[in-house]
C-alpha positions as CSV (number, residue, x, y, z in Angstrom):
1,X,148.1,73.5,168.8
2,X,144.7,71.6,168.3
3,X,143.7,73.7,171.7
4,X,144.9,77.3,170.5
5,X,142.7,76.7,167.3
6,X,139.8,75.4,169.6
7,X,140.0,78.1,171.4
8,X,139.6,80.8,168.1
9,X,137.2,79.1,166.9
10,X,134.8,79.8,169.9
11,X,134.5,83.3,168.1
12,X,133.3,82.0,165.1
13,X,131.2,78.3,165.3
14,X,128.7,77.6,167.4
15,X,129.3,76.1,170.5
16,X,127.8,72.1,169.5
17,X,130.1,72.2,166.4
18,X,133.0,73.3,168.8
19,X,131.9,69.8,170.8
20,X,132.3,68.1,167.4
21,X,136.3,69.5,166.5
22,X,137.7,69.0,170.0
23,X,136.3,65.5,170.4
24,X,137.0,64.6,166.7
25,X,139.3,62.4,167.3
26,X,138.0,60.2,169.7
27,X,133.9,60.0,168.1
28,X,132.8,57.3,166.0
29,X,130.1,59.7,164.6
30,X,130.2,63.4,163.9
31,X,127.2,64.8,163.9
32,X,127.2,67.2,160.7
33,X,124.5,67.7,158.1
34,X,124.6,65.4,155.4
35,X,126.3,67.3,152.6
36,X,123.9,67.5,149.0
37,X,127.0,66.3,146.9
38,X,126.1,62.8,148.8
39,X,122.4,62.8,149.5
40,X,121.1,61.2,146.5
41,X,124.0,59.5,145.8
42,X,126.2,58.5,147.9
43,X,129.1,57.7,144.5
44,X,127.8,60.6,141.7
45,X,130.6,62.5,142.8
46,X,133.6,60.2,141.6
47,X,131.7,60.6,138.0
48,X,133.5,62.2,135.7
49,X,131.0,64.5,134.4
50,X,130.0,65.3,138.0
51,X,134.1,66.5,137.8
52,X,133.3,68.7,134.8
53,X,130.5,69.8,136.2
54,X,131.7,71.5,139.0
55,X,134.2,73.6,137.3
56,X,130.8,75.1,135.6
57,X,128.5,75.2,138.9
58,X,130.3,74.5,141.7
59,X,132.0,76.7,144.4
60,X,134.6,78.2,141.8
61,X,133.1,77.9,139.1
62,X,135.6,81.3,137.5
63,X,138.5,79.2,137.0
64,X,137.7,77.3,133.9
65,X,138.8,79.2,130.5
66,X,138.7,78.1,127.3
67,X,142.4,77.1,126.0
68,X,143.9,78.8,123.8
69,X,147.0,77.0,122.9
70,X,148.0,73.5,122.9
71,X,149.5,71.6,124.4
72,X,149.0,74.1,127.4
73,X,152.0,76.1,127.9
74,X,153.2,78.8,130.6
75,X,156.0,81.1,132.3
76,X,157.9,78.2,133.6
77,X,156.8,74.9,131.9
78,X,155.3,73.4,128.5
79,X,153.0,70.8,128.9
80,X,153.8,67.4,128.8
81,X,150.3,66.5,127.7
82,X,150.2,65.1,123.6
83,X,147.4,64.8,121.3
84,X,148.0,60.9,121.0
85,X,147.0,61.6,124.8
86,X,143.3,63.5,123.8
87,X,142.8,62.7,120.4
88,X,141.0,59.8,120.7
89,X,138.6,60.7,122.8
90,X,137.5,64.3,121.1
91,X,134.1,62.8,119.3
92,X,135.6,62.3,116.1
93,X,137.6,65.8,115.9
94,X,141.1,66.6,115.5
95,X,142.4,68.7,118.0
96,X,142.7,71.6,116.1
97,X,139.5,71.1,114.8
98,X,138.2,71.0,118.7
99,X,140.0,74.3,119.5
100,X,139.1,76.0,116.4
101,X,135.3,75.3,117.8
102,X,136.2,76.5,121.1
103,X,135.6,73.0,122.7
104,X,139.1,72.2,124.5
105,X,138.4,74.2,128.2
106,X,141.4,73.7,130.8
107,X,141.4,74.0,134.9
108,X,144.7,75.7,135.3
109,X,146.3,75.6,138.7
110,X,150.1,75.3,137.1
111,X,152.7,78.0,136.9
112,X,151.1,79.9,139.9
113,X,152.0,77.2,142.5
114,X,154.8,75.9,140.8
115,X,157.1,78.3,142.6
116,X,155.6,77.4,146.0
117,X,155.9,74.0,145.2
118,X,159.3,73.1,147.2
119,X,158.3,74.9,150.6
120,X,154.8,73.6,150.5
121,X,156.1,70.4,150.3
122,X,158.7,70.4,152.6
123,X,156.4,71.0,155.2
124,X,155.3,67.0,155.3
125,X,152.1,68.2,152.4
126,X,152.5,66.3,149.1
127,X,151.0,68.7,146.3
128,X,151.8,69.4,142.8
129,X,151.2,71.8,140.1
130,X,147.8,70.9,137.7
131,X,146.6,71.2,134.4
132,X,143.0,69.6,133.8
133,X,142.3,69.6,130.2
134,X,138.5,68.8,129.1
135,X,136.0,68.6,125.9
136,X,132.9,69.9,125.7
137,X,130.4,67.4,124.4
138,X,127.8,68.1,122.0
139,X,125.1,68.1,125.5
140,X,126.8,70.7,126.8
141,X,128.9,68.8,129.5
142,X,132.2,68.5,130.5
143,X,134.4,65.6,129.3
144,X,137.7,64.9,130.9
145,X,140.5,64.0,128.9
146,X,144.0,64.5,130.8
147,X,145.2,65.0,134.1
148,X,149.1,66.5,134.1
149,X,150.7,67.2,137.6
150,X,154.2,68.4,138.5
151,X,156.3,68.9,140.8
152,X,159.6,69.8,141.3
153,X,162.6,67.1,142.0
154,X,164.1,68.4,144.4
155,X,163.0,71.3,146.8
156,X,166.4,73.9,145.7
157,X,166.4,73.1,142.3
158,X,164.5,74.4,139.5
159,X,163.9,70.8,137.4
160,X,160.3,69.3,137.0
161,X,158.9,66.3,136.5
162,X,155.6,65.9,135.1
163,X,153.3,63.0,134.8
164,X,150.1,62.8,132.5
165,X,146.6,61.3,134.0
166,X,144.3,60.1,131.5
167,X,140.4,59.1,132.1
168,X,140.0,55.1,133.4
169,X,136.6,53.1,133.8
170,X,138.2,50.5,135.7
171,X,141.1,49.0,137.4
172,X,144.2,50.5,138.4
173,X,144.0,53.2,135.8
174,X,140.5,54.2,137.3
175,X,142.1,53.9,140.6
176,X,145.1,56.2,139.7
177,X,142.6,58.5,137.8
178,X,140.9,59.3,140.9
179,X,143.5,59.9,142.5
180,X,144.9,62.5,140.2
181,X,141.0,64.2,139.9
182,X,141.5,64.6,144.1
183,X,144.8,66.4,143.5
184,X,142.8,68.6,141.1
185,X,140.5,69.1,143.8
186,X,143.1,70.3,146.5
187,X,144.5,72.6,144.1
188,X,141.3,74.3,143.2
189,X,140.0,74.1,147.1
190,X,142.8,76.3,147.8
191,X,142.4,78.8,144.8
192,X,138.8,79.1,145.6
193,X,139.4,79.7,149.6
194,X,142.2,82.4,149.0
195,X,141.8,83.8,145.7
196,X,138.1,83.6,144.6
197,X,136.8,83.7,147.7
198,X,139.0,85.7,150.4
199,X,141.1,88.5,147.5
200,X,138.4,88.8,145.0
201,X,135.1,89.4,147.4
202,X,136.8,90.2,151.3
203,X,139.9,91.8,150.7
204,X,139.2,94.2,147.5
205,X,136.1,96.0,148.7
206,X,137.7,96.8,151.9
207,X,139.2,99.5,150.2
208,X,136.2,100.9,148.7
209,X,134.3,100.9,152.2
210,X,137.1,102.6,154.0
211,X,136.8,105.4,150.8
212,X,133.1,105.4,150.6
213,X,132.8,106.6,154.9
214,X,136.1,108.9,154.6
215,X,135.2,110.4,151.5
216,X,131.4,110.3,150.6
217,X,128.9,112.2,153.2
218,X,126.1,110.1,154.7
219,X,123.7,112.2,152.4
220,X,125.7,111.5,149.2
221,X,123.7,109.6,146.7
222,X,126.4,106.8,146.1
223,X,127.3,106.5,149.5
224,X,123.0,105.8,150.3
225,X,123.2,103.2,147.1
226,X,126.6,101.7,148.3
227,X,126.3,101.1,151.9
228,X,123.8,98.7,151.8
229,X,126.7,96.3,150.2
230,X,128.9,97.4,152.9
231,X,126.8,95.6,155.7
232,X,129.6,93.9,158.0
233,X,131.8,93.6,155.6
234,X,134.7,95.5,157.9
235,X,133.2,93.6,160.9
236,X,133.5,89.8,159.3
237,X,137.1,90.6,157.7
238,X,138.5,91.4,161.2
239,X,137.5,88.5,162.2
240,X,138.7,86.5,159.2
241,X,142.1,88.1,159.9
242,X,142.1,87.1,163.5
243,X,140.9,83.0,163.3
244,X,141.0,82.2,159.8
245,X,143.9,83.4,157.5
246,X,146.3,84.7,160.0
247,X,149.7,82.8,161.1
248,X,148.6,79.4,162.3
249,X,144.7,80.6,162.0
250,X,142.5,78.0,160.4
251,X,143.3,78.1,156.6
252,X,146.4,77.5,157.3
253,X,145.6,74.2,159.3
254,X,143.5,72.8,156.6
255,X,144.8,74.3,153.3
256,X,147.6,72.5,151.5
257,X,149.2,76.0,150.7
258,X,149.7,76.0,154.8
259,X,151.9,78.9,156.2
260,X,152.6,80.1,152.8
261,X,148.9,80.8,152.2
262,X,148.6,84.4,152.6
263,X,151.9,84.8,150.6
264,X,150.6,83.0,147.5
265,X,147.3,84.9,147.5
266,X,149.5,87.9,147.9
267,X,151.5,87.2,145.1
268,X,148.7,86.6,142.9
269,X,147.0,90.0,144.0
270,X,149.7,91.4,141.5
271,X,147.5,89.8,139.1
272,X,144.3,91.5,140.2
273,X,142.6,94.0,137.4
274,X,139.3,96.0,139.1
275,X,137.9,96.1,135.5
276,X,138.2,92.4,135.0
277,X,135.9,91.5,138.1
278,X,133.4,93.1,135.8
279,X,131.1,89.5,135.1
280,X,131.3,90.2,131.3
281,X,135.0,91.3,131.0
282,X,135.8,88.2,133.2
283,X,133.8,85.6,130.7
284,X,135.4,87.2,127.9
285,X,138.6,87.3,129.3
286,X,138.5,83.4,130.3
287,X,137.3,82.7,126.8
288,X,133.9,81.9,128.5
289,X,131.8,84.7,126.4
290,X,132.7,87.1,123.6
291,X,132.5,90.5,123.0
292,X,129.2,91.3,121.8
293,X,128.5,95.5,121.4
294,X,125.3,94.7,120.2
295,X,124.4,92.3,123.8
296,X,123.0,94.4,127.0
297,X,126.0,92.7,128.8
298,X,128.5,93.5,126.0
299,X,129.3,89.9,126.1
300,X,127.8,86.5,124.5
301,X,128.1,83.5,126.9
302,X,129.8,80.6,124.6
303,X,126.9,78.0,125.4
304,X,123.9,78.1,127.4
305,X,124.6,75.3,129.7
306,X,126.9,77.5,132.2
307,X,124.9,77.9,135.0
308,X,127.5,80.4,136.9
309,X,127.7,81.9,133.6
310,X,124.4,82.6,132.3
311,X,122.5,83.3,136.1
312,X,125.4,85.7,136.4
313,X,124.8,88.1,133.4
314,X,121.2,87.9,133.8
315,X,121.7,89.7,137.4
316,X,124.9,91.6,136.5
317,X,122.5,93.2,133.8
318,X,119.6,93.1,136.7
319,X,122.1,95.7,138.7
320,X,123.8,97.5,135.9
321,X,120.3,98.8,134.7
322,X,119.3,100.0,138.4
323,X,122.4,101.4,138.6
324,X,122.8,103.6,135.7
325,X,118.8,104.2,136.4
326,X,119.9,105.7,140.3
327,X,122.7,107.2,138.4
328,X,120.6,109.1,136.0
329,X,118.4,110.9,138.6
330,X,121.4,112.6,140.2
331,X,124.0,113.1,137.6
332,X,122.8,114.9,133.9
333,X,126.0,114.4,132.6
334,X,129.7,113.8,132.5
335,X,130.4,117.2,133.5
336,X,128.5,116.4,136.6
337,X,130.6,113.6,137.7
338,X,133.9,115.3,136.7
339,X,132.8,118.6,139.2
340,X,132.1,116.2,142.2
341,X,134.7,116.9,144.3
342,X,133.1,114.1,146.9
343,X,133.1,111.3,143.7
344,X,137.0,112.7,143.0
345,X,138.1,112.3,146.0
346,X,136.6,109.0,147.0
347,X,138.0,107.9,143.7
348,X,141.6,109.2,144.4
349,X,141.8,107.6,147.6
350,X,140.6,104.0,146.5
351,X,143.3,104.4,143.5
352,X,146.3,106.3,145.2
353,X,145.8,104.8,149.0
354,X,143.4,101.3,149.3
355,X,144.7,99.8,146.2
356,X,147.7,102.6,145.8
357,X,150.5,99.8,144.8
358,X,148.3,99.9,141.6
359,X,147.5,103.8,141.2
360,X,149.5,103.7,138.2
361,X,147.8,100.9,136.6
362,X,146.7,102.2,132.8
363,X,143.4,99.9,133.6
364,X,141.7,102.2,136.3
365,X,138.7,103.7,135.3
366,X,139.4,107.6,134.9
367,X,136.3,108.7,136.9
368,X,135.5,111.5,134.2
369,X,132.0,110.2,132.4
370,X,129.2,108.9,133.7
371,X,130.0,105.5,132.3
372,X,132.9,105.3,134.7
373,X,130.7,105.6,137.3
374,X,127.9,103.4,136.7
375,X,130.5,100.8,135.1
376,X,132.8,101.1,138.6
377,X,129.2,101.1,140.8
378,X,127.8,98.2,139.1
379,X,131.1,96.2,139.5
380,X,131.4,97.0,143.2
381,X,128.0,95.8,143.9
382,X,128.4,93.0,141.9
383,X,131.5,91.5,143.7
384,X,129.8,92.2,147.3
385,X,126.2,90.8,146.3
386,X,126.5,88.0,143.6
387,X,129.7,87.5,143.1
388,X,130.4,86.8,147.0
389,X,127.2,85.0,147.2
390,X,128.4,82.5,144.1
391,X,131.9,81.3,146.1
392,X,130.4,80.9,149.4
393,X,127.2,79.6,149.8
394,X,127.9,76.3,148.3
395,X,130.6,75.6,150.4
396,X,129.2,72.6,152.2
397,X,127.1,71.6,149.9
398,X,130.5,70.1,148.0
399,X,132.9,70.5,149.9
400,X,131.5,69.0,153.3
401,X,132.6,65.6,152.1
402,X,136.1,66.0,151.7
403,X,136.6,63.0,149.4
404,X,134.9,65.1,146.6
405,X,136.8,68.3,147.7
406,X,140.0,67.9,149.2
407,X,142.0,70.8,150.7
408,X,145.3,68.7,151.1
409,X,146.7,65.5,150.0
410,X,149.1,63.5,152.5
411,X,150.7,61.7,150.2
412,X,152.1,61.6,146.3
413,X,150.9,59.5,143.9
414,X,152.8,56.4,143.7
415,X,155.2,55.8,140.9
416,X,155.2,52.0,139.7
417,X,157.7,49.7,140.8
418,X,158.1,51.4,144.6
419,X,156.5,50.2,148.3
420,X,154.4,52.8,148.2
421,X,152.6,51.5,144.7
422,X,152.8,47.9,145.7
423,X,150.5,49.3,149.0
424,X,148.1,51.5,146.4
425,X,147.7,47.7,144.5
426,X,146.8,46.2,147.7
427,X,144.1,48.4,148.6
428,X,143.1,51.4,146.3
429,X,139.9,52.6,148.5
430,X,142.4,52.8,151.7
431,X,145.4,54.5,150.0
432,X,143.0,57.5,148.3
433,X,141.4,57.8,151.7
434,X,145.1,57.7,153.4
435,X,145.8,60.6,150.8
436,X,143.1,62.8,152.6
437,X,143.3,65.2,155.7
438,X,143.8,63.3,158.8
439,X,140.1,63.4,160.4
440,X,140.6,66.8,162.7
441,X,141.6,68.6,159.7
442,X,139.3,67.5,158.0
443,X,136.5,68.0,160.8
444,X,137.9,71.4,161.2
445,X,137.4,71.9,157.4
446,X,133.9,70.7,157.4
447,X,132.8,72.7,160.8
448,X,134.5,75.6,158.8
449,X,132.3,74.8,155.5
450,X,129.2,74.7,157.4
451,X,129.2,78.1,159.2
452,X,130.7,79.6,155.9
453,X,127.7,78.0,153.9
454,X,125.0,79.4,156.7
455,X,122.9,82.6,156.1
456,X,122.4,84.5,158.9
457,X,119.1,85.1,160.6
458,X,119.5,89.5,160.1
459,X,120.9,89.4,156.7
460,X,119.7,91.7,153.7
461,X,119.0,90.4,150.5
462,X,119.8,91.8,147.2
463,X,116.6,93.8,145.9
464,X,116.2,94.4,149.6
465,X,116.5,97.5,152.2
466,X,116.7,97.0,155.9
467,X,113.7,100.0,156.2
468,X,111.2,101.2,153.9
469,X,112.5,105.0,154.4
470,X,116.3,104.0,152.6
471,X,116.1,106.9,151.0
472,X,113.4,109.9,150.5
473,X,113.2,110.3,147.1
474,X,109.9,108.4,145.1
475,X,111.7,108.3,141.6
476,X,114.6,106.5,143.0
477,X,112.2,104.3,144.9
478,X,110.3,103.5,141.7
479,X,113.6,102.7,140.1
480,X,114.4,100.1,142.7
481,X,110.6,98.5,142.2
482,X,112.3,97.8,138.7
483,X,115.1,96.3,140.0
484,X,113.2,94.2,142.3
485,X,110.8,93.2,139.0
486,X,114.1,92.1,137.1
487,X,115.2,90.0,140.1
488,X,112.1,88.3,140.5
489,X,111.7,87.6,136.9
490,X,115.5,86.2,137.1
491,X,114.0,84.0,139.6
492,X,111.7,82.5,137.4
493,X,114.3,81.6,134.8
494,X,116.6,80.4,137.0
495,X,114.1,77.9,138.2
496,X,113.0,77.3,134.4
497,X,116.4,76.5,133.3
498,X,116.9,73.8,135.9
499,X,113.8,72.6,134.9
500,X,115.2,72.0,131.7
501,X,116.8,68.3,131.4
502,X,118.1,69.4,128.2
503,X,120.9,71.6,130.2
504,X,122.3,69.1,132.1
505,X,124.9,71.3,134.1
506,X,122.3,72.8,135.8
507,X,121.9,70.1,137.6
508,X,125.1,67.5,137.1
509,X,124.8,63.6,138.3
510,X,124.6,65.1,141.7
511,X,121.2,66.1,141.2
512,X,121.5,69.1,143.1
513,X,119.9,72.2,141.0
514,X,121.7,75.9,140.8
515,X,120.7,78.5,143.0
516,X,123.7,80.2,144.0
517,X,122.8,82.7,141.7
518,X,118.8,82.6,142.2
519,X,117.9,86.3,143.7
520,X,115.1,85.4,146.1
521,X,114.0,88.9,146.2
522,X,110.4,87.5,147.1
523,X,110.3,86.4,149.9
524,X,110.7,89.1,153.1
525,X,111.3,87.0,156.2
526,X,114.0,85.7,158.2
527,X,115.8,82.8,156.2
528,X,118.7,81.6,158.3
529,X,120.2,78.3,157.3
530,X,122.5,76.6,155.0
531,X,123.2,77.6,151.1
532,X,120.9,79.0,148.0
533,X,118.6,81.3,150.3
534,X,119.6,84.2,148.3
535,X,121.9,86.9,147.4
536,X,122.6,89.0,150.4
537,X,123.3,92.3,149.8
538,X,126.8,91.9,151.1
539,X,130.1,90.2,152.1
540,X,128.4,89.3,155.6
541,X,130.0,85.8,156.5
């Protein structure tokens, strides 16, 4: 099996990575970058905060909502979680008073996999179902306060058990505490490889792409603005469905989700709202922002300190503003998009055929004002530029040391009282690193994280056109000179805020500043490499 992976992965990594995988095994040293989460120190990453932290500026940083009801409830399962468990460690508050002040967030990765739970585990994978509840300090950061995981008791029946994790500076609770945060991590590894990352950026668009070249001519305004975004997008998702998330492809290898990978993300595509990938809807909708009419963005980020956040409406707003600029010059009014037959039929297909399991969804953007298109354009281009660019490029950075980002777990946490705790007492450090991938999976995770993480030396950056001549018309070309303005002012404010010591997210205990987000529309050569070169234009990689 190890050789029919090898073998895939020769299309993808480069051959002195390949070297590295097959010979895992048997080298004392692998040869691999030294990931940031770890280069100025080597134990920031078992802090707490750092845990908060990167649920706000990490690689999935859109999972994080503010709760809404405690204790945290769901489809299949109240939590077990009580306010004797949080109460004393919410600053004074009550928990009521913390919720009424929207300061109780929650990492939710619960009733979604509960239902996998049984076959996941019965392929030799020990995983549970999470809830990570936390408190937003008075700085801003992240504070952890419980840790529930469950499971089910048997793999046919429908009963769960549920135990509750709370925050430990030392001994065995500390030792069991980390264990729990590295379950948490598996969980949201997965989320982030097959939901955030592969649904929400690779597989939408495609639908769009296929529409824009059946349905829009080469010399149709919105095809000219869109197919910049499109750049190898078709090219790299072929590929993805050949090595990486087909049966026994590489996700499956490394992911605790395994074989049933593709069917969990598929189930939770029945989820999936077009509108809601909007940046704006999405904060408000995680309780991360609220509706502001009066804001640019329509939306008021909670507090300042969310790097994902705030770098993200400041170049959503960025592209909305070019778009509905571009979208001014060629449409005079809603009458104009309603008569073209090109825009109605690109529309129709992408509702009725790409995405046509949801043409009857009440959500869909009718297509009949101007506002419909600018809203859908600006959308689109956000998921292929920023949104894309936010879930991938910081891939190795964190998780290339697969202590702080697991992608399985090899073993449960013990109960008290059995063998299995009495060897966790005898040596903590060698049980939690027992609990993690055996080293080729994890190797093939890390060679996987690296060439995920790199830019390539051809790419296209947001702000950006391969040629000067893009397009032969001077207004639209001074309406992207403002775009390119607002980007590089972005980039200044971005480099401001982490700057700031007084925002401490933008940073974390890691020390490793936010730029996932940071445009980089300055700078015209070749910028090949690993992480936080820029936004490229599209889902390239």
């Amino acid at each position: 099996m190890r050789g029919t992976i090898t073998e895939k992965m020769k299309k993808l990594v480069p051959a002195e990575l390949i070297k590295q995988v097959t010979h895992a095994s048997k080298q004392d040293h692998i040869k691999f970058p030294l990931p940031q989460i770890i280069r100025d120190n080597e134990w920031a990453w078992t802090e707490d905060e750092e845990f908060g932290h990167q649920m706000l500026a990490g690689t999935n940083p859109m999972r994080i909502q503010s709760l809404k009801v405690f204790p945290p409830g769901g489809r299949l399962q109240y939590s077990s979680i009580r306010k004797s468990d949080v109460e004393h460690n919410l600053d004074g508050l009550s928990i009521e008073q913390a919720m009424n002040q929207w300061r109780i967030f929650i990492l939710d990765h619960h009733d979604y996999v509960l239902p996998f739970l049984g076959k996941i585990n019965s392929e030799g994978v020990c995983a549970y179902a999470s809830r990570a509840l936390l408190f937003l300090r008075e700085d801003a950061t992240l504070k952890p306060l419980a840790i529930e995981l469950s499971y089910p008791v048997s793999s046919d029946s429908n009963e769960m058990e549920s135990r509750v994790f709370l925050p430990a500076k030392e001994g065995t609770d500390r030792a069991l505490w980390q264990l729990a945060k590295a379950h948490v991590a598996a969980n949201d590894s997965a989320y982030h490889q097959l939901i955030s990352h592969w649904l929400h950026t690779h597989a939408v668009v495609e639908p769009f792409i296929i529409a824009t070249r059946r349905q829009l001519s080469v010399m149709h305004p919105v095809h000219r603005l869109l197919e910049p975004h499109f750049k190898d997008t078709m090219h790299i998702n072929a590929l993805a469905r050949s090595i990486l998330i087909n049966s026994g492809g590489i996700l499956e290898k490394t992911l605790f989700t395994g074989k049933f990978s593709m069917e969990l993300s598929s189930e939770l595509y029945k989820e999936w709202r077009f509108d809601e990938q909007a940046l704006p809807s999405d904060l408000v909708k995680r309780r991360m922002a609220l509706e502001d009419p009066e804001s640019p963005t329509e939306a008021q980020i909670l507090f300042q300190d969310y790097p994902y956040g705030l770098d993200g409406l400041d170049v959503w707003l960025a592209i909305d503003t070019w778009v509905k600029d571009f979208c001014d010059l060629f449409y005079e009014d809603d009458d104009s998009v309603k008569s073209d037959t090109e825009i109605q039929g690109w529309w129709s297909e992408i509702r009725n055929v790409g995405h046509g399991d949801k043409r009857n969804e009440t959500w869909w953007y009718q297509m009949t004002t101007k506002t419909d298109l600018t809203k859908t354009l600006t959308t689109l281009i956000w998921i292929s530029s920023a949104l894309h660019a936010s879930v991938n490029f910081g891939q190795y950075a964190y998780a290339g040391y697969p202590p702080n980002r697991p992608t399985r777990c090899r073993k449960f946490i013990p109960d008290e009282g059995t063998m299995e705790f009495a060897e966790f007492l005898e040596d903590p450090d060698k049980y939690f690193l027992n609990m993690l991938p055996e080293r080729f999976e994890a190797t093939l995770g890390i060679a996987l994280m690296e060439v995920l993480s790199r830019h390539t030396s051809d790419e296209v950056y947001l702000g950006q056109r391969p040629t000067s001549e893009w397009i032969d018309n001077n207004e639209v070309k001074q309406k992207f000179e403002k775009f390119i303005e607002s980007l590089q002012e972005i980039e200044k404010q971005v480099m401001e805020r982490n700057r700031d010591s007084k925002l401490k997210n933008r940073c974390g205990p890691i020390k490793m500043p936010y730029r996932l987000l940071y445009p980089d529309a300055t700078k015209v050569e070749f910028r090949e490499g690993i992480t936080a070169k820029g936004i490229p234009n599209s889902v390239s990689i």
